[in-house]
Structure formats: structure tokens, C-alpha cells
N, C-alpha and C positions, 0 to 999 in steps of 0.2 A: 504494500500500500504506500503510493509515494504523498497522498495527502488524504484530511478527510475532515470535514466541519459543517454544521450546522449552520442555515442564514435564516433569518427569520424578517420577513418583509422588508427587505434591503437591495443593495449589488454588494458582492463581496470580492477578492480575486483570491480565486482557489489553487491555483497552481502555477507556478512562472517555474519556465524551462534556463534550465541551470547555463551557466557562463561555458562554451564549448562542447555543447554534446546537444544533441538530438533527441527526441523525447517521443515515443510510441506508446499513448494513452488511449484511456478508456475513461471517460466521466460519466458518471452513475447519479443520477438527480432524482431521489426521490421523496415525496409529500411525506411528512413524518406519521400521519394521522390514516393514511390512505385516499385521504380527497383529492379532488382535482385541485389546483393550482397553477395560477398563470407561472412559468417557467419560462426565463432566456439565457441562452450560451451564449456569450460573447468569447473572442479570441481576438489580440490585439499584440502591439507592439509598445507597449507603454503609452503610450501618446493619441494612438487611435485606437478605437474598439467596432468590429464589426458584427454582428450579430450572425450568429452559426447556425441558432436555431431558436424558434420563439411558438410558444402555444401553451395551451392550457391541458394538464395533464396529471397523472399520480406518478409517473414513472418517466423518463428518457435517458437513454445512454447514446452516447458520443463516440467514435472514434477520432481521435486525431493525432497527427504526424505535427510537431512543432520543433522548432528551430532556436537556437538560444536569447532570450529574451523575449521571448514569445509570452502571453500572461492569459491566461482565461478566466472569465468572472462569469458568474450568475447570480441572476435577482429573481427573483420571486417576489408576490404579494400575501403568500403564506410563511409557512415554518417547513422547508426540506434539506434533507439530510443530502452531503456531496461526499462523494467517493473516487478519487482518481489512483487508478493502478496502471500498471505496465512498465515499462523498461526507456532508463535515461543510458544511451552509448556517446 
């Protein structure tokens, strides 16, 4: 597990890809309660944020391939739990 945190009606940044290495994830976003909840993935480069994926859900997982300094956040209008696993080379 390379991170993992609770956001509770906020944006948060869940995981930034380390100085020199490459990062092969998976982000796991889900409603702590099992309801639906508005959900958005963002992935950015510090400065800018683009939105990766955005809808109302109890559940979504991510793949992504990032590059060093890369940062990903998610907001919600609920309480869900974030989960990022997989391999930094």
C-alpha cells in the first residue's frame, strides 16, 4: 500500500509520484457508508489539475501510469475512504 486516507467533503492530494521513478497505481475511492457520493480524480503536475474522472458513485478504481511529480487528489461531497497500491520503479 503506497498511501491511504480518508477525505470527508473536501479535495485532498492523495499521492504525488516520488523524485525519479515512475509510479504504476491503482486508486481505490470508496463511500465509507456504502452510498453514493459525488467523486472526482484529479491528476496534475502541481500547478495544474485535470480531472480523470468525475460522477456520483459508492465505488471507483483508477489505473494510472505517473511520472515524477505527478500529484492526484480527490474530492468528494461525502466521507470516502482512498486507497493507492502498486509499484514506484
Amino acid at each position: 500500500m503506497l498511501a491511504r486516507t480518508q477525505i470527508v467533503n473536501t479535495e485532498a492530494s492523495v499521492y504525488t509520484c516520488p523524485s525519479g521513478k515512475t509510479a504504476y497505481i491503482y486508486v481505490d475511492v470508496v463511500s465509507d457508508d456504502g452510498s453514493d457520493v459525488s467523486i472526482t480524480i484529479k491528476v496534475g503536475d502541481g500547478e495544474t489539475d485535470y480531472t480523470y474522472w468525475a460522477g456520483t458513485t459508492d465505488f471507483v478504481s483508477a489505473k494510472l501510469v505517473l511520472t515524477a511529480g505527478d500529484v492526484v487528489k480527490v474530492a468528494t461531497t461525502g466521507t470516502v475512504n482512498v486507497f493507492v497500491h502498486g509499484q514506484e520503479l
